[in-house]
C-alpha positions in Angstrom: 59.3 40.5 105.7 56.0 40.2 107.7 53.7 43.7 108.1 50.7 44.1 109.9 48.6 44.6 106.6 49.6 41.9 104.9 51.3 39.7 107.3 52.8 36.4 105.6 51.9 37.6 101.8 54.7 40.6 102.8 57.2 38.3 101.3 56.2 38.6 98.0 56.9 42.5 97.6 54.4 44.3 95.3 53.5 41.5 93.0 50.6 40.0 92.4 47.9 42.3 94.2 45.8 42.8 97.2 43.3 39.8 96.3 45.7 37.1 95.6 47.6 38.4 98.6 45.0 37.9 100.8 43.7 34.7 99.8 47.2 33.5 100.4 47.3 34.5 103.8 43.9 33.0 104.6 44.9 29.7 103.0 48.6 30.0 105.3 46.7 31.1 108.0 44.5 28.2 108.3 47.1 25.3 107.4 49.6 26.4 110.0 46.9 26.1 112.9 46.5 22.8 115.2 43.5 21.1 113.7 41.1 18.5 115.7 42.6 14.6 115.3 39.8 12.4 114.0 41.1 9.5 116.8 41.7 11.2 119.4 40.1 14.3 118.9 42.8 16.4 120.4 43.7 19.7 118.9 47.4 18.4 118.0 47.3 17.9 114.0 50.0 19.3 112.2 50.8 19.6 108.4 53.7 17.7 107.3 53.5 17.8 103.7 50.9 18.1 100.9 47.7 16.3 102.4 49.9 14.1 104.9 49.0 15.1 108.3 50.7 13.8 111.7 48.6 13.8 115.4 50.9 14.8 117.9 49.5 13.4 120.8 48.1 9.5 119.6 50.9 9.4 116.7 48.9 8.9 113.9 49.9 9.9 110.4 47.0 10.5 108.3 45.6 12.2 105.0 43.7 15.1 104.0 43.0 18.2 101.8 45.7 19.7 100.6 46.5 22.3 102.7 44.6 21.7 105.7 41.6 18.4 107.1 38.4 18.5 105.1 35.4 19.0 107.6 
């Protein structure tokens, strides 16, 4: 269940705490966002799996950090 307090992290009931709850979100947050492709440099990078990311626009399949492209 999403809240507006704690948004995504709202699936994890009252476990684990405010802090950890929050980082998660930030971490979620930022993964799930269209990131800037470093061919085309559109903002149409999405997160396919564990540091593989795919360009939507050129087609490119590429890696990265973890959970979202290192700057």
């Amino acid at each position: 269940m999403k809240t507006k307090k704690v948004k995504q992290s709202g699936r994890f009931g009252v476990r684990y705490g405010k802090v950890v709850k929050g980082k998660v979100n930030a971490i979620e947050a930022k993964q799930k966002k269209k990131q800037k492709c470093p061919y085309c440099s559109k903002l149409s990078v999405k997160r396919k799996s564990k540091g593989v990311f795919h360009c939507l626009k050129c087609g490119k399949e590429f890696t990265g950090g973890a959970y979202y492209l290192n700057e």
